[in-house]
VOTORPA-460418 format. One line per field, with one value per residue (C-alpha): x, y, z; residue in three letters. Coordinates in Angstrom, 3 decimals, padded with zeros to 6 digits. Layout:
BEGIN
px <- [X, ...]
py <- [Y, ...]
pz <- [Z, ...]
code <- [ALA, ...]
This chain:
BEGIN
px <- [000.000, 001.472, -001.672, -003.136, -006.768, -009.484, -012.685, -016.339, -017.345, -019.885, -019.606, -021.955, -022.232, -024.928, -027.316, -026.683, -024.282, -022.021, -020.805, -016.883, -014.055, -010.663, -007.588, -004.644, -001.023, 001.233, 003.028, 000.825, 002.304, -000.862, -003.989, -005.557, -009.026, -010.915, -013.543, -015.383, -016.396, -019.221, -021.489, -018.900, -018.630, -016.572, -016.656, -014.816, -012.283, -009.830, -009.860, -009.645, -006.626, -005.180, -005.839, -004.234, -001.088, -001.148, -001.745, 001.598, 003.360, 002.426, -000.563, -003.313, -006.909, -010.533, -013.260, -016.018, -019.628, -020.358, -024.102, -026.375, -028.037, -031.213, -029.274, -027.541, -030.735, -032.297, -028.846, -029.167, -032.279, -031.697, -027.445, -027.331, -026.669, -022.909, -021.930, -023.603, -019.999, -020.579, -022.273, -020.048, -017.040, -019.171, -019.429, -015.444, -015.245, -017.189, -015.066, -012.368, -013.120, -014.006, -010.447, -009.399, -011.314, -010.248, -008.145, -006.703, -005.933, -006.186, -002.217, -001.896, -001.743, -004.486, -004.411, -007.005, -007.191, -010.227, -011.748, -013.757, -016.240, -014.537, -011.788, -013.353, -015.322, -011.462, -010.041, -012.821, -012.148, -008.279, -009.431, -011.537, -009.045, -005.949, -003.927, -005.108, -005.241, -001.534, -001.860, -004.237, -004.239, -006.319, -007.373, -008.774, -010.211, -012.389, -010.480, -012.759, -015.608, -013.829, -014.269, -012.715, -011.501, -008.874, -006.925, -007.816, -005.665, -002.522, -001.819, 000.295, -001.388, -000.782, -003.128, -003.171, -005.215, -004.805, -003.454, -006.298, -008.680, -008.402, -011.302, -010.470, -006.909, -007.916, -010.103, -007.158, -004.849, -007.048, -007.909, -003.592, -003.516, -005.587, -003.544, -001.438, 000.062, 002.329, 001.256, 002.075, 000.618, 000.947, -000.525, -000.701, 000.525, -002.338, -004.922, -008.714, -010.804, -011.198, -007.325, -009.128, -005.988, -003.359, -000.658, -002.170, -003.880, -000.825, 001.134, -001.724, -001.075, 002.476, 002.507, 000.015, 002.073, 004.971, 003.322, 001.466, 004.736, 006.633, 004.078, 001.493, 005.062, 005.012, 001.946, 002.451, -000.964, -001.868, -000.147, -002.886, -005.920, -005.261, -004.670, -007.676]
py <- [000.000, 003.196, 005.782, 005.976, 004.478, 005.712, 005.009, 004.186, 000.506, -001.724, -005.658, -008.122, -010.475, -013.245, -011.061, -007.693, -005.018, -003.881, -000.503, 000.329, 002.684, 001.140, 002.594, 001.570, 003.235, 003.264, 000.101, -001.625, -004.547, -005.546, -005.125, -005.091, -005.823, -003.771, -005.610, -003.420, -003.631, -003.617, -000.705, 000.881, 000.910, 002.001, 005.733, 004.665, 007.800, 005.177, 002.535, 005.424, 007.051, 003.318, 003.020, 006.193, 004.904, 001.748, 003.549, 006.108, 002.816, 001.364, -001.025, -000.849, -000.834, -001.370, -000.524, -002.085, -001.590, -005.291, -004.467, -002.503, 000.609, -001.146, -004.019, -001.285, 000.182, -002.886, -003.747, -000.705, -001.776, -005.532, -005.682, -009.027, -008.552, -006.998, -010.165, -012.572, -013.819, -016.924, -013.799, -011.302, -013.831, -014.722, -011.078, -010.797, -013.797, -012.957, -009.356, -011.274, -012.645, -009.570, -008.202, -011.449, -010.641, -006.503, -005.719, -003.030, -005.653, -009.648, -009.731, -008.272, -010.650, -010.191, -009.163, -008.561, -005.829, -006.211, -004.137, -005.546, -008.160, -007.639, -009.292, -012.484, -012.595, -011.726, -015.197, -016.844, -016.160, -016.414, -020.425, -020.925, -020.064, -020.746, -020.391, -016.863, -014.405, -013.831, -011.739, -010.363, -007.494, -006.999, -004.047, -004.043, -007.547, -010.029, -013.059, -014.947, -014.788, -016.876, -020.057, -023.508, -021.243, -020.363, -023.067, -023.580, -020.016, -020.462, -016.087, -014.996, -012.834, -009.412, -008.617, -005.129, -004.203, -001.098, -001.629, -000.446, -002.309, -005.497, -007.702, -007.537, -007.991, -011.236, -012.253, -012.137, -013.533, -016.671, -016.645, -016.880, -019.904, -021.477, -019.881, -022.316, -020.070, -017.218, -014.730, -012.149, -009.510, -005.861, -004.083, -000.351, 000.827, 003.851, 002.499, 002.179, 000.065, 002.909, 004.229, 007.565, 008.750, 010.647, 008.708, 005.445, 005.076, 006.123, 002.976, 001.051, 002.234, 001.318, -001.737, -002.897, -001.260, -003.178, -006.355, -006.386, -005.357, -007.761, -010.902, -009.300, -009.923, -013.604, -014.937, -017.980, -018.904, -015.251, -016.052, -019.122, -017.281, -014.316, -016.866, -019.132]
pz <- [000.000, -001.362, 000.287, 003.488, 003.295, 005.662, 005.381, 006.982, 006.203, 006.981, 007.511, 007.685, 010.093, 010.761, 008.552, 010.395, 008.946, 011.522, 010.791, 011.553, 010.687, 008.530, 008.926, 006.764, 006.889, 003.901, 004.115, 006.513, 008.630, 010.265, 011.683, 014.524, 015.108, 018.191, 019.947, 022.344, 026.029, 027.934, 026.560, 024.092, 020.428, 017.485, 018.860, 021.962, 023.108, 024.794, 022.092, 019.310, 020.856, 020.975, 017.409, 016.641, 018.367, 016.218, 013.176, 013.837, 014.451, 010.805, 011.725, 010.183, 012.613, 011.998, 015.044, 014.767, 016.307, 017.631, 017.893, 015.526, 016.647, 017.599, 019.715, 021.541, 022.049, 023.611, 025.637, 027.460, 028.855, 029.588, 029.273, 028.205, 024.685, 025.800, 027.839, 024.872, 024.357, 021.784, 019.400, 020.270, 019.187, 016.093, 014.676, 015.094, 012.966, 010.261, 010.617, 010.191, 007.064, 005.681, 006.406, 004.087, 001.535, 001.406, -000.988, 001.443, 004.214, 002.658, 003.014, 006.491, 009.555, 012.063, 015.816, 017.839, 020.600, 023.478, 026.054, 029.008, 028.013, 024.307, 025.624, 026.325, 022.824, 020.877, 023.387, 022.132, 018.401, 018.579, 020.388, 017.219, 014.694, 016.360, 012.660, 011.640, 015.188, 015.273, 018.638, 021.109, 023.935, 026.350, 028.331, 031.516, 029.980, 031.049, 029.899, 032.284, 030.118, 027.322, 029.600, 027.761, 024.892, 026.743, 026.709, 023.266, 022.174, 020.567, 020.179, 022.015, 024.809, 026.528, 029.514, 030.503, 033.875, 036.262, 039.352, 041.421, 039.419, 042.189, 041.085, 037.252, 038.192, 040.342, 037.156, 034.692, 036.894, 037.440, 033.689, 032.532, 034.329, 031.845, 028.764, 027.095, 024.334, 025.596, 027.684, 029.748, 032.467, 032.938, 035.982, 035.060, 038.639, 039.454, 036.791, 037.595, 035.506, 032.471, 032.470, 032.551, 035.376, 033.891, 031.380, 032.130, 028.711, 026.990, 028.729, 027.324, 023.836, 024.136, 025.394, 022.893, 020.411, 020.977, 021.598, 018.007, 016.706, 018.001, 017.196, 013.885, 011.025, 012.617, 011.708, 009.683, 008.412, 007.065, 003.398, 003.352, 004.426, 001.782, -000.453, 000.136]
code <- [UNK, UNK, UNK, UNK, UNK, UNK, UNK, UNK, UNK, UNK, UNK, UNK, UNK, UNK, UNK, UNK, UNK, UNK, UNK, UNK, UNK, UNK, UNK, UNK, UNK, UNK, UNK, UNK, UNK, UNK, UNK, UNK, UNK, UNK, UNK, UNK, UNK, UNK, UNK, UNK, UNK, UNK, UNK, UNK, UNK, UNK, UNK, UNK, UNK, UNK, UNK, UNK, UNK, UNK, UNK, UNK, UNK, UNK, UNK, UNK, UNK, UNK, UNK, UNK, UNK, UNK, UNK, UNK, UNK, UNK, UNK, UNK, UNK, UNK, UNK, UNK, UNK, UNK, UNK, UNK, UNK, UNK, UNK, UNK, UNK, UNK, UNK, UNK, UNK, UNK, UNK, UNK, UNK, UNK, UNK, UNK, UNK, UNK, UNK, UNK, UNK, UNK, UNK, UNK, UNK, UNK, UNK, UNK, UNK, UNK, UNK, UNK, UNK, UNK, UNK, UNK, UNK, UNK, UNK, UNK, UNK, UNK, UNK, UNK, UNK, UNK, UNK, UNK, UNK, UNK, UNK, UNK, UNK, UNK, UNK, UNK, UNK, UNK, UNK, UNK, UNK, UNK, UNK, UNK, UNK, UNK, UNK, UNK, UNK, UNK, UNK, UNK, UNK, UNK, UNK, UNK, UNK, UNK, UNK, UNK, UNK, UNK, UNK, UNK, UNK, UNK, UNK, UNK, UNK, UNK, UNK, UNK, UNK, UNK, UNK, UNK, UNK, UNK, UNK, UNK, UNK, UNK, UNK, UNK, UNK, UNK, UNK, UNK, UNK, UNK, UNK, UNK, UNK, UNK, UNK, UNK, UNK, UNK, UNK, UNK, UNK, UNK, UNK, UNK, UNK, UNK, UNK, UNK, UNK, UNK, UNK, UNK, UNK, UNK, UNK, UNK, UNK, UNK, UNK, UNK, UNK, UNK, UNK, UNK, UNK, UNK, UNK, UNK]
């Protein structure tokens, strides 16, 4: 890729179109997949300014709204729809297919980035396709929610949670145990569940940074999926 590419898109997904933003830096390495948490979307101010980080370092990023408007709509009211892992998981698939078949990102390797319950539904998608997620980071995750999938991930996995954010802390720790593939956990010293205190976000952004960078150029099966 010569051009930056930035656009609105729209993906469909188990008969709903899901409607995200794609950005793609000249010369591309990767890209990383966001998977929102608990009540958050695309528009998210701490997984945009993460994005922006992983753009400036030459990945490519596409946020994605996991629900439609009218799902949102109904989760605010009943919140069951956010920690509905199994379809959650299943819309990041079929989003990951659709980055296979763009012309703008069907040679890049894939790694996906979660955020609370988001992180449970990107475990559960790097478990089901163990050969094409070539990393994941989580933030302030709930790697809990990803159950027997766990030990099923092969990605190597970065699990970012704020120190002062003890239960969610507790949760990941418990939840590495079951992590067979490599892993790794960084406690944000000062960090409450958002990040929102001053240059904690920013130690979010570069940890994930490096981690993609360091794992996205070694995925081996992304050749095969662009292929197929």
């Amino acid at each position: 890729m010569s051009v930056n590419a930035n656009a609105s898109v729209s993906v469909l997904a188990g008969g709903v179109s899901l409607a995200g933003d794609l950005a793609v830096p000249a010369g591309a390495r990767g890209v990383v997949l966001f998977a929102h948490g608990t009540g958050s979307g695309r528009h998210s101010p701490r997984n945009r300014y993460v994005a922006g980080e992983l753009g400036r370092a030459g990945l490519a990023t596409l946020l994605l709204d996991l629900l439609t408007i009218e799902e949102e709509a109904a989760d605010q009211a009943g919140g069951e729809l956010r920690f509905d892992i199994e379809l959650l998981a299943g819309r990041l698939a079929a989003a990951m297919d659709w980055l296979g078949r763009d012309p703008r990102t069907e040679q890049l390797p894939i790694g996906l980035f979660g955020a609370s319950t988001g992180a449970g539904a990107a475990l559960v998608t790097a478990g089901a396709r163990p050969r094409e997620v070539a990393a994941v980071v989580s933030r302030g995750g709930r790697p809990d929610l990803a159950g027997p999938a766990l030990g099923l991930v092969r990605a190597p996995t970065l699990l970012v949670v704020g120190g002062q954010d003890q239960l969610v802390l507790e949760l990941n720790r418990t939840a590495a145990e079951q992590l067979a593939a490599e892993h790794r956990i960084e406690v944000v010293p000062g960090a409450t569940h958002l990040f929102a205190e001053p240059g904690t976000l920013e130690q979010v952004a570069r940890l994930a940074v490096d981690w993609f960078l360091r794992w996205l150029p070694r995925a081996p099966e992304h050749a095969k999926r662009s292929a197929g």
